[in-house]
N, C-alpha and C positions, 0 to 999 in steps of 0.2 A: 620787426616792426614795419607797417605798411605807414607809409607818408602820400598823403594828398591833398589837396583840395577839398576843403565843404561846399556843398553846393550854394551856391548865387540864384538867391530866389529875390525879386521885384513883381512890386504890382503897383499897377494904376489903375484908376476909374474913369474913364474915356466916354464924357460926351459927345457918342457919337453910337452909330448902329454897329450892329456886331459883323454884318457886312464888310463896312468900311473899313473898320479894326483889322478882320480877321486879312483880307486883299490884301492893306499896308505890310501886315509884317511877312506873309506866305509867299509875296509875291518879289522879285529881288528888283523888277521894274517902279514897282510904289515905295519898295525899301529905301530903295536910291533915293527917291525924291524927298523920303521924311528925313531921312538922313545925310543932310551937306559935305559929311565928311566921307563919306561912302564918294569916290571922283571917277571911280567907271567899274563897268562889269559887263562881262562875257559869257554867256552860255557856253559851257562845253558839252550838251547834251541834244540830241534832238527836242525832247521833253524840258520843254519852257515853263511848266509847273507843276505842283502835286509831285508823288512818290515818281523817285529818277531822275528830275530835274537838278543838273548841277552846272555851278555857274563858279567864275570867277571874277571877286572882287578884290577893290584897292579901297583900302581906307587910308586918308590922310590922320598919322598918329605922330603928334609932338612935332609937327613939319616934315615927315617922313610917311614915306609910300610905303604901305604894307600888305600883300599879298594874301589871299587865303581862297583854298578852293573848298566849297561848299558842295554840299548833296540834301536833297530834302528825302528823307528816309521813310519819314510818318507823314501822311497827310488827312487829315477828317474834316471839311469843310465846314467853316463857322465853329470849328471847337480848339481841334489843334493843328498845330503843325512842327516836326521835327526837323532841327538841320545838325547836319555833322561836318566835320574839318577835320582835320588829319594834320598840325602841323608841329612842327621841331619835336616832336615825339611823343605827342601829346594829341589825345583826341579829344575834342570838343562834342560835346551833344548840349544844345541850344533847344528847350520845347520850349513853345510860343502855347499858351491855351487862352482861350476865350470865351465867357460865358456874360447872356445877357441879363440885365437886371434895371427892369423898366426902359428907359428911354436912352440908358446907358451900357458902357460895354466896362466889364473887367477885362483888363490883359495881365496875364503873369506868366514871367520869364524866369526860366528854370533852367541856370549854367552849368553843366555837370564836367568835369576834365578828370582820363584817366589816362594814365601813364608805364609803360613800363623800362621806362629809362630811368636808371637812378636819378640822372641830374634834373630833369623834367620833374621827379616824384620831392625833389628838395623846392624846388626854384615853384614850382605853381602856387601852394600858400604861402611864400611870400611876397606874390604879386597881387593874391585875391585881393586884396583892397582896392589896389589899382582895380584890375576887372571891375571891382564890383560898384565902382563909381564908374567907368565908362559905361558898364550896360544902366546903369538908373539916367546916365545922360542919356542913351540913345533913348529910353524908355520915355523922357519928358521931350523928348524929341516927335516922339512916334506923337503921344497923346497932342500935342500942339499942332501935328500935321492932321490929326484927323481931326480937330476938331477945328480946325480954319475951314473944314471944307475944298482941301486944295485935290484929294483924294480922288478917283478916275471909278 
C-alpha cells in the first residue's frame, strides 16, 4: 500500500492583470511583499528568476521560523511557474498557473508532496488540512496584494 498526500489545489479570481499576478507569485522579491509571513529570503543562485533560480526563505509559522530552500524548476511567462523544496524527506512541487479572463487573472495553486520516507508517506495526509488552509491563506493573501496595487 502506497500512503500519500492528495494534491492541494486553490484558485482565486484576481482583479488584477495577469502580469501583475503572474510577477507576484514567480518572483520570491513580490512573494515576500504579499506575504507578511514570509520575514527574509536569500538567493542562493546566481539566477534571481525563471528556470534555476533558487532562494532561501523563512516563514514565520505558529511564532516560529521556518526554513525552506526553493528552486524554480518550470518557468513559462504569464502562464506558469514551478517551485520545488526538498524538505524532512519530503519533496514539495508547488505549480502557480495563470490564465486571463477579461480584466481579470485566475491563479491556481497546485501542491503536490512525494515521499519516500515511510514516516514522511504516514505524517503528510495528516497534516493536508493544515497545508491546505495555509496555502488558501497565502492565496487571499497574494489576491489582496495585487489587487491593492501595492505590486512593482
Amino acid at each position: 500500500m502506497v500512503l500519500g498526500m492528495t494534491p492541494i489545489t486553490v484558485t482565486r479570481t484576481i482583479d488584477a492583470s495577469i502580469d501583475v499576478v503572474f510577477s507576484t507569485v514567480s518572483d520570491i522579491r513580490q512573494l515576500s511583499k504579499a506575504l507578511p509571513h514570509v520575514i527574509r529570503f536569500e538567493f542562493l543562485s546566481v539566477v534571481n528568476s525563471g528556470v534555476g533560480a533558487r532562494f532561501r526563505e523563512t516563514r514565520l509559522m505558529k511564532g516560529k521560523e521556518v526554513t525552506s530552500e526553493l528552486e524554480i524548476t518550470e518557468y513559462v511567462e504569464n502562464d506558469r511557474v514551478r517551485m520545488v523544496a526538498d524538505s524532512h524527506g519530503t519533496v514539495w512541487h508547488t505549480l502557480f498557473t495563470v490564465t486571463s479572463e477579461g480584466g481579470s487573472t485566475t491563479l491556481t495553486t497546485r501542491m503536490d508532496a512525494r515521499s519516500d520516507k515511510l514516516f514522511s508517506r504516514v505524517m503528510n495526509p495528516l497534516i493536508r488540512g493544515m497545508i491546505a488552509k495555509a496555502v488558501e491563506r497565502d492565496m487571499d493573501l497574494v489576491k489582496a496584494f495585487c489587487e491593492s496595487g501595492q505590486s512593482e
